[in-house]
C-alpha positions in Angstrom: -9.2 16.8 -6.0 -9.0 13.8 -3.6 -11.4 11.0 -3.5 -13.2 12.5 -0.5 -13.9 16.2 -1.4 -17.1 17.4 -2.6 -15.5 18.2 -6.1 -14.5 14.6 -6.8 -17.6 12.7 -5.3 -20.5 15.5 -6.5 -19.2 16.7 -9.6 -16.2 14.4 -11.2 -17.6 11.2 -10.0 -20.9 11.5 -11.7 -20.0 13.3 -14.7 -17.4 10.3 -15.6 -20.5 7.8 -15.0 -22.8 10.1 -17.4 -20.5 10.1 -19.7 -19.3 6.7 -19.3 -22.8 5.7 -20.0 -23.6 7.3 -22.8 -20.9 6.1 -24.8 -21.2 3.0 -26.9 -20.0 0.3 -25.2 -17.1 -0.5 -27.7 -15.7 3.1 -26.7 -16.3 3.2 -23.1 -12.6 2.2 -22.3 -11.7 5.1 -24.0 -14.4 7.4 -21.7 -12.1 5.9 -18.5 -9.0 6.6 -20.3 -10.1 10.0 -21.0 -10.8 10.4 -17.4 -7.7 9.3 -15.8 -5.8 11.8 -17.7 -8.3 14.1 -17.0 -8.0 13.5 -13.3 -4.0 13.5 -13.4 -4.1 16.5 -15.3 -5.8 18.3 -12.6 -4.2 17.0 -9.7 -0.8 17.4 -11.7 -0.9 19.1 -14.7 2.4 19.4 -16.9 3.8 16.2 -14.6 1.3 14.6 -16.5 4.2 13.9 -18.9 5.8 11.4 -16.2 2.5 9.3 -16.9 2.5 9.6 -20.4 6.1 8.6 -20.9 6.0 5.6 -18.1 2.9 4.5 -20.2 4.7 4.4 -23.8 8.0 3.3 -22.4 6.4 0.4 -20.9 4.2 -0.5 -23.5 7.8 -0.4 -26.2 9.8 -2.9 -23.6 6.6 -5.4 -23.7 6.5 -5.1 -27.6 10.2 -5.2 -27.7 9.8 -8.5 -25.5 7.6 -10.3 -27.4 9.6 -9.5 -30.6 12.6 -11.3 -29.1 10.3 -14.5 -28.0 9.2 -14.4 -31.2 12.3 -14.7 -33.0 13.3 -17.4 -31.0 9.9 -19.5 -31.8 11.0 -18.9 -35.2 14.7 -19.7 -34.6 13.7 -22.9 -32.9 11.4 -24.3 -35.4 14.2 -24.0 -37.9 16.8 -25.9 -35.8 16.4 -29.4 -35.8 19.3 -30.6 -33.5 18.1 -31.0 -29.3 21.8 -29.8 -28.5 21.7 -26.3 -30.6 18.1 -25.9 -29.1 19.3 -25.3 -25.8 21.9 -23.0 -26.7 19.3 -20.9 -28.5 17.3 -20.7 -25.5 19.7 -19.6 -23.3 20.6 -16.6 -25.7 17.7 -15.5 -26.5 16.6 -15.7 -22.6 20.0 -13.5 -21.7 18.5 -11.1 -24.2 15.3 -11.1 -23.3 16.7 -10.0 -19.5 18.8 -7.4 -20.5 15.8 -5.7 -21.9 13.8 -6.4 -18.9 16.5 -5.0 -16.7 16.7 -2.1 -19.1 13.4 -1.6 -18.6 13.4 -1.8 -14.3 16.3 0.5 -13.8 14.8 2.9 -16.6 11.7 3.2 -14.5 13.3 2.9 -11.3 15.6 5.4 -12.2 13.4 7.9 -12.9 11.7 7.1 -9.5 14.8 7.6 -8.2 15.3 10.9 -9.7 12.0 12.9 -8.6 11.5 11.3 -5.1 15.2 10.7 -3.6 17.4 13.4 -5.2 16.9 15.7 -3.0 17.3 13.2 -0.5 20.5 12.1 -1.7 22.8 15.1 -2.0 21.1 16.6 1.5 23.3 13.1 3.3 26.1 14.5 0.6 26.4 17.9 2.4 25.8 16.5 5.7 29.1 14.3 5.0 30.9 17.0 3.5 29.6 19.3 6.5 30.5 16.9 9.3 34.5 16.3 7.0 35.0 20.2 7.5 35.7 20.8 3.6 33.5 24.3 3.5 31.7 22.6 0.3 27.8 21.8 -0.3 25.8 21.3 -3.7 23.2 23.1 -4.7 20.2 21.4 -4.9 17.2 22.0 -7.2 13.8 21.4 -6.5 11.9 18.7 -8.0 8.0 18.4 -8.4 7.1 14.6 -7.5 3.5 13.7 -9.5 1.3 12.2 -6.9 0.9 8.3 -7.6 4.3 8.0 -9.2 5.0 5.1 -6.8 1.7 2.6 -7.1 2.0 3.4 -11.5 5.6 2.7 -11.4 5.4 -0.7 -9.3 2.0 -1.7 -11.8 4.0 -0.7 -14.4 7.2 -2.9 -13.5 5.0 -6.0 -12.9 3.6 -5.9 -16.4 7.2 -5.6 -17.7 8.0 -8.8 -15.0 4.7 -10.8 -16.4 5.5 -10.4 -19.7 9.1 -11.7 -19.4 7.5 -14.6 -17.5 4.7 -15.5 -20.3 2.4 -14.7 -17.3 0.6 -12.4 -20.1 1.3 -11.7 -24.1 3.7 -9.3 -25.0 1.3 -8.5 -27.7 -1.0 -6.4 -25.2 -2.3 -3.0 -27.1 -1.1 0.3 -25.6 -4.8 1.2 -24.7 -4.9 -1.5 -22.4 -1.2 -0.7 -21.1 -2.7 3.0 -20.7 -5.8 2.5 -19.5 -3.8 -0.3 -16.7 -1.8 2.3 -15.3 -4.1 5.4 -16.0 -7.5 4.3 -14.4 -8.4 7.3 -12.4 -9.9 5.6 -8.9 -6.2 4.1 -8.8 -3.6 6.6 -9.8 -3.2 8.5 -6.1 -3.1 5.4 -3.5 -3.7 2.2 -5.9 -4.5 -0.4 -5.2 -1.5 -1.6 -7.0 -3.1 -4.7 -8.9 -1.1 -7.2 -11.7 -2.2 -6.7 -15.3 -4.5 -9.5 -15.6 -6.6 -8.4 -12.5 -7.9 -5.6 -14.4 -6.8 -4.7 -17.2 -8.9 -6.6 -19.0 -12.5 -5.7 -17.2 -11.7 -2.0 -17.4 -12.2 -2.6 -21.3 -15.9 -4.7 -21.3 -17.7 -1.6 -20.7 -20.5 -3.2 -19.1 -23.2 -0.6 -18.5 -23.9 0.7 -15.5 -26.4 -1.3 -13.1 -28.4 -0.5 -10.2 -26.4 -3.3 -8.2 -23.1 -1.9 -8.8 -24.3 1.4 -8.0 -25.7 0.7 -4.9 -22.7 -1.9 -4.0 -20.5 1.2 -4.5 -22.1 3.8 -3.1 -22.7 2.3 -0.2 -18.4 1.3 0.0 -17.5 5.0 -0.4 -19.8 5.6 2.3 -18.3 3.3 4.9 -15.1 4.7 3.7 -15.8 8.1 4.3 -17.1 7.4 7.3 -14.1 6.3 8.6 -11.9 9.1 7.1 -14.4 12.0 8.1 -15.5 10.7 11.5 -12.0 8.8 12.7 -9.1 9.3 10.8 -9.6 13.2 10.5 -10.7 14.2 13.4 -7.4 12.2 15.1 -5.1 14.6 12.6 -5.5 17.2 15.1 -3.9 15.7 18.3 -1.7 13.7 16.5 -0.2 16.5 14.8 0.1 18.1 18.1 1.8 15.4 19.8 4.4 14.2 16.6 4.9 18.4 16.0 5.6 19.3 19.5 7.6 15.6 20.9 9.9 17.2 22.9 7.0 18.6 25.2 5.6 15.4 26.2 6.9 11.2 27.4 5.5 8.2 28.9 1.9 7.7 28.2 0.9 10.7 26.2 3.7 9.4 23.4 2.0 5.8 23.6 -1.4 7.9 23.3 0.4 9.7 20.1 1.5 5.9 18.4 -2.0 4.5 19.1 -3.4 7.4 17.6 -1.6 7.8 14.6 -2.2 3.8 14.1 -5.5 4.3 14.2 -5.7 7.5 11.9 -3.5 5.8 9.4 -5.7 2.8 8.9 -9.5 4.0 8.9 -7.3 7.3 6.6 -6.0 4.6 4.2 -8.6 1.8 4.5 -11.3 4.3 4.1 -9.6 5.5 1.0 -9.8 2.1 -0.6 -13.1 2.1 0.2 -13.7 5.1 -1.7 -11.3 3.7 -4.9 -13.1 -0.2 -4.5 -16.1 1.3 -4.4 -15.7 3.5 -6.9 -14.1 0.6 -9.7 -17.5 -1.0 -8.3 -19.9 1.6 -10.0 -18.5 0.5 -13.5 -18.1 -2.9 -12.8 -14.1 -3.3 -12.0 -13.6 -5.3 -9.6 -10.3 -3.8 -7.8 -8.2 -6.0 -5.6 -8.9 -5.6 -1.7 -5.9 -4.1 0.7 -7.1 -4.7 4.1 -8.5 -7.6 6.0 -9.2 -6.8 9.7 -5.0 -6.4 10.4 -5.5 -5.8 13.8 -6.9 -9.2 14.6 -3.4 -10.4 13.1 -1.5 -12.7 15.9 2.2 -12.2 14.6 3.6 -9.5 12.1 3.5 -11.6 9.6 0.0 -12.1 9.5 -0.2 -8.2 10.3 1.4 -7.9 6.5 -0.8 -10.2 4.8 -4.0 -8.1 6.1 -2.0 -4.8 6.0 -1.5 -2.6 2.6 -2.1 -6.2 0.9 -1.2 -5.5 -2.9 2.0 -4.3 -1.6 2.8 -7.3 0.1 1.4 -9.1 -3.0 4.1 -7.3 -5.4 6.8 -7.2 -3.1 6.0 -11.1 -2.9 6.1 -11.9 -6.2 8.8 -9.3 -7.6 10.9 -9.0 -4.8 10.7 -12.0 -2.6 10.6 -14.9 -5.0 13.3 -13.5 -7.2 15.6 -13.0 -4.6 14.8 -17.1 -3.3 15.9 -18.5 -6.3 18.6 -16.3 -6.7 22.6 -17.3 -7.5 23.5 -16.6 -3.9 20.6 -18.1 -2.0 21.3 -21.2 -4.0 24.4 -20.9 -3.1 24.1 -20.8 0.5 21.8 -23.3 0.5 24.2 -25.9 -0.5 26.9 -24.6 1.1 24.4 -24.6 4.5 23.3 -28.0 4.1 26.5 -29.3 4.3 27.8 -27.1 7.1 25.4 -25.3 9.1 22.4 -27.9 9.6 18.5 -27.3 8.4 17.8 -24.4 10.7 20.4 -22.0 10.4 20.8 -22.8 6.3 16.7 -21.6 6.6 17.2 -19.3 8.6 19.8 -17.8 6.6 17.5 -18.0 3.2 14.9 -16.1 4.9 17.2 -13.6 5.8 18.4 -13.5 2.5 15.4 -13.2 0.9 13.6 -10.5 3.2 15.9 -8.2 3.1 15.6 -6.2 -0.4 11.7 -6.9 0.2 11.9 -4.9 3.5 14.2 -2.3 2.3 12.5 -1.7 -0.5 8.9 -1.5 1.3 11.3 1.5 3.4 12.2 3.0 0.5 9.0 2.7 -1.7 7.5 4.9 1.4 9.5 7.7 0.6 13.0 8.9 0.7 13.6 9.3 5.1 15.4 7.5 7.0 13.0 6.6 9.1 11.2 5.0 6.7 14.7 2.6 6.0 14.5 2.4 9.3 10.8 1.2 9.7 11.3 -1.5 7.3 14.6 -2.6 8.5 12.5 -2.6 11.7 9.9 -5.3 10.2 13.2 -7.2 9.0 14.3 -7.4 12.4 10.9 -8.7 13.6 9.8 -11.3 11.0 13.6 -12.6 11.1 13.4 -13.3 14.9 10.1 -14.6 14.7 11.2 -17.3 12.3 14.2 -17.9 14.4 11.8 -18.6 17.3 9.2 -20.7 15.4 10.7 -23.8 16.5 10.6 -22.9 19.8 7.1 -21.9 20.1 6.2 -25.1 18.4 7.9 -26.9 21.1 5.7 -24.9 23.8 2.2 -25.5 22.3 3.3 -29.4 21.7 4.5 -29.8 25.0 2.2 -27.8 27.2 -0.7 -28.9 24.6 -2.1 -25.5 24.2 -4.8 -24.6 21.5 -3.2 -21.8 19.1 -6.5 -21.0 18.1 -7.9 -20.9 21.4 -8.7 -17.7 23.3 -6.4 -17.3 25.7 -3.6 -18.4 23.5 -4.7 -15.3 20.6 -5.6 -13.1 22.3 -2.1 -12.3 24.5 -0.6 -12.9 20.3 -2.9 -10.3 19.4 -1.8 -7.6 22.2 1.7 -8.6 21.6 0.9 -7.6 17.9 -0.6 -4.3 18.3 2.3 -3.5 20.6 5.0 -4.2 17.4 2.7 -2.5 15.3 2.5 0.8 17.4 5.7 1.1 17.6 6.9 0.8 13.8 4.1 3.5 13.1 6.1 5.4 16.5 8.9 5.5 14.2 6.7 5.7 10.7 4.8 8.9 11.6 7.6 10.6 13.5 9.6 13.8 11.8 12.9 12.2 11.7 14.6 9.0 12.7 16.4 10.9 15.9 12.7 12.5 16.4 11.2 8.6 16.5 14.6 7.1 18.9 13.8 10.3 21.2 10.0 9.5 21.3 10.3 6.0 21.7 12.8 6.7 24.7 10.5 9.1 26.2 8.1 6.3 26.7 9.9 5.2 29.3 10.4 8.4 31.4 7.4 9.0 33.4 4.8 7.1 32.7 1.3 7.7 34.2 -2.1 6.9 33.3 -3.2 10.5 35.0 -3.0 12.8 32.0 -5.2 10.2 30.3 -8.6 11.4 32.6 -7.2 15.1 34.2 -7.9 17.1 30.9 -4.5 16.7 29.4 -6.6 15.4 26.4 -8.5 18.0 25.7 -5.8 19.9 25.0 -5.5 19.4 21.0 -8.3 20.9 19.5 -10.6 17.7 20.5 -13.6 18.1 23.0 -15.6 15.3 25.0 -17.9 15.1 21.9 -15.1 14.6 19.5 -13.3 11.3 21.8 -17.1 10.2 22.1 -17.5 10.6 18.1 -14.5 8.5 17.9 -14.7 5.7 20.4 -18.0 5.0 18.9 -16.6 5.0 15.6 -14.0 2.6 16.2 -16.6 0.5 18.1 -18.7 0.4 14.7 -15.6 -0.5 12.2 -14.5 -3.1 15.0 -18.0 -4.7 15.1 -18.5 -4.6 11.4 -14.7 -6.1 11.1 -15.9 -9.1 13.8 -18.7 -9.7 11.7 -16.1 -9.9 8.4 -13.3 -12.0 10.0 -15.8 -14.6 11.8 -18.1 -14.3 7.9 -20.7 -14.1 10.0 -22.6 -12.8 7.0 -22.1 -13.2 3.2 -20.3 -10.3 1.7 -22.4 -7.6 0.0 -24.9 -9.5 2.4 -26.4 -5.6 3.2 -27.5 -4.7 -0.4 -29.9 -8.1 -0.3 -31.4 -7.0 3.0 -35.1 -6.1 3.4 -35.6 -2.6 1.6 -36.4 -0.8 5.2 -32.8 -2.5 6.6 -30.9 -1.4 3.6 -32.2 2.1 3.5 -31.4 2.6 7.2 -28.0 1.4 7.3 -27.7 4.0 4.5 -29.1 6.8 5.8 -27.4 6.2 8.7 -24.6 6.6 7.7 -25.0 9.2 5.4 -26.4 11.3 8.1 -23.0 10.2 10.3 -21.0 11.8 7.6 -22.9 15.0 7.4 -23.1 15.4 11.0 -20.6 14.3 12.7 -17.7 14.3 10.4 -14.4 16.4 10.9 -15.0 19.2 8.8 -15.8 23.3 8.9 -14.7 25.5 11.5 -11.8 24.1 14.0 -10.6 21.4 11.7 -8.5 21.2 8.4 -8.6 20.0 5.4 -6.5 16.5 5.9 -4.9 15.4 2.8 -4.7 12.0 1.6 -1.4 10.3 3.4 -0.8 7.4 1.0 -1.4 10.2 -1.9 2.3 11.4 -0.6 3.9 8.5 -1.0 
């Protein structure tokens, strides 16, 4: 049941707004608990458990947390010497972390467990294979519940918050529950901290036409670029990724831009959908996107691209590993020896390391996922390297960084980093992404591009006409967002006539024109998988 069937938006959709509405207001937390379980139940049934547990565990390490902090509130009241003070601190903080790290490698154990297992002991007998001993384990098969990633991460950061006095330990396990368990979120997030909505998902304020409407019309746009775009690309993407070895030069660049493309108006559109849908009861769900592709450096690209990742990997990853032992440690020994640059260069290194192997890993457990990220680590650490030099350009040659002819050339130099990573993201295989990316290079000519050699993959002229204009109308609508050329929500306060018109249209786009019945599949969710 993913957000964009008929069974989730006709039947689950509504039913879980009836009944949300309906219920007293003091209860109507409960009606969204009820339906997040309801919805993981049917997308996973008995792994349902993995929830459940993740749920109580985390809720026992925050109570178990603020037990400790209390007992050192009471501890400290009773000690009147300064000197003794600070020796209870620091116990009762060294206690207070090894239940927090308890907690982490708990959770990311069991992470560990269903999604790299497998992963793990296939390198095993590949190292035994390749050492000639005859030997190989047997490896079970595990069942992976979908979302296990984005509830594990939210689940971590409460943990993280509560260790920080970000939030009270005292939180109450329907709030924990409902935090990880609210249905629009569990397949592809957006991951959000506790206090972005764990608290509105309990005021069960009722329904109102202007949430509806604001809603409605975001799962709209969002299926309209899933059903139009992104699924109607699966087809000669999955030709081109499937079948590599049959083509090089530019049909493998057409492959990467496609794939880019799918991704984003798949996974955007899908947030759409789950922002949308939060919308409808008055939740107000972090964004994840903000026009990516007008981004001028990878950098940027990150901060518009899969943004609550970023966020968390920021905040739980990033900043922990700045202020770390051996960052501080360079940084003195740096200052003395190697000069301002290299000692920053060196804590950036440092510290975007684990946050770049961890975004490969998070994605899933292939090596050219490590790979990807490593990839991003390579790009963001040369581009701070060179900061200083491109300074030293725009001062001297007194160019205009905001200027046209100064973004635009940043811009394509973005998408081209971009497209490749995705290259190496989408393909089946790390040696399958180095062959593709090699085959660029071998014969490259723009003629398959307008002899037929497109239509090829299932698509038609009507289909590449279907999506050129769809991309035209997400890239106009994101001009209008990144320039805030009007108010957001500006549509629902439109003249009645406007409104309805933008909504038929694209309502009538989706029934139409979008990729569904005979000659396409059924494309599942991508982010679901991870």
């Amino acid at each position: 049941m993913a957000y964009h069937t008929a069974i989730y938006l006709f039947i689950f959709l509504p039913a879980v707004l009836l009944a949300y509405q309906i219920t007293p207001r003091k209860f109507r937390g409960y009606t969204l608990l009820a339906a997040g379980y309801s919805f993981f139940w049917i997308i996973s049934r008995n792994l349902l458990i993995y929830l459940l547990g993740t749920t109580l565990f985390t809720h026992y390490i925050g109570v178990w947390l603020g037990q400790v902090k209390a007992a050192q509130r009471e501890t400290l009241a009773e000690c009147g010497e300064k000197a003794k003070k600070k020796e209870i601190k620091g116990a009762y903080k060294k206690k207070e972390r090894r239940i927090l790290t308890f907690g982490i490698l708990t959770l990311l154990g069991v992470l560990a467990y269903v999604k790299y297992y497998q992963f793990f002991f296939q390198n095993v007998n590949g190292l035994l294979e390749a050492l000639g001993t005859g030997r190989a384990i047997e490896i079970k098969r595990i069942l992976v519940p979908i979302g296990i990633s984005f509830y594990t991460l939210q689940a971590i950061g409460y943990m993280v918050d509560v260790y920080w006095d970000k939030i009270s330990a005292q939180q109450p396990l329907k709030k924990v529950a409902l935090f990880l368990a609210f249905f629009p979120q569990i397949m592809e997030g957006p991951i959000a901290l506790y206090d972005q909505t764990a608290h509105q998902l309990w005021e069960g304020e009722a329904l109102t036409g202007k949430n509806l409407s604001e809603g409605c019309l975001r799962i709209l746009w969002g299926l309209f670029k899933k059903m139009l775009i992104a699924d109607r690309l699966f087809l000669l993407v999955k030709m081109i990724f499937d079948n590599y070895q049959q083509y090089h030069g530019v049909m493998i660049a057409v492959g990467a831009v496609a794939y880019t493309i799918q991704l984003y108006m798949e996974f955007s559109g899908s947030m759409d959908i789950i922002i949308g849908t939060g919308r409808m009861f008055g939740v107000v769900l972090p964004e994840n996107f903000r026009q990516p592709f007008a981004a001028k450096n990878a950098a940027e690209f990150w901060r518009r691209w899969h943004i609550t990742l970023g966020v968390w990997l920021k905040t739980y990853v990033f900043y922990p590993a700045s202020v770390s032992g051996i960052v501080k440690k360079w940084n003195r020994f740096g200052k003395k020896n190697c000069g301002k640059y290299l000692t920053r260069l060196g804590v950036s290194a440092m510290a975007l390391f684990p946050v770049w192997l961890c975004n490969g890993l998070w994605h899933g457990p292939r090596w050219s996922y490590i790979f990807y990220g490593m990839y991003y680590f390579g790009i963001l650490l040369v581009g701070e390297a060179l900061e200083p030099v491109r300074n030293q350009v725009l001062k001297k040659l007194h160019l205009d960084e905001n200027a046209l002819y100064w973004r635009i050339p940043q811009m394509l130099k973005t998408w081209l980093i971009i497209f490749t990573g995705e290259l190496f993201f989408r393909a089946n295989g790390l040696k399958a992404g180095i062959h593709m990316f090699l085959s660029l290079f071998r014969d490259f000519q723009l003629r398959p591009l307008y002899d037929g050699t497109l239509l090829n993959f299932g698509l038609d002229k009507a289909d590449y006409g279907v999506i050129l204009i769809g991309c035209a109308v997400v890239g106009i609508v994101g001009f209008i967002q990144e320039n805030q050329l009007l108010e957001k929500e500006s549509i629902t306060t439109f003249r009645l006539p406007v409104r309805w018109a933008v909504y038929y249209a694209l309502i009538l786009a989706v029934v139409i024109f979008g990729a569904y019945g005979i000659g396409y599949q059924q494309v599942d969710l991508i982010y679901a998988g991870f």
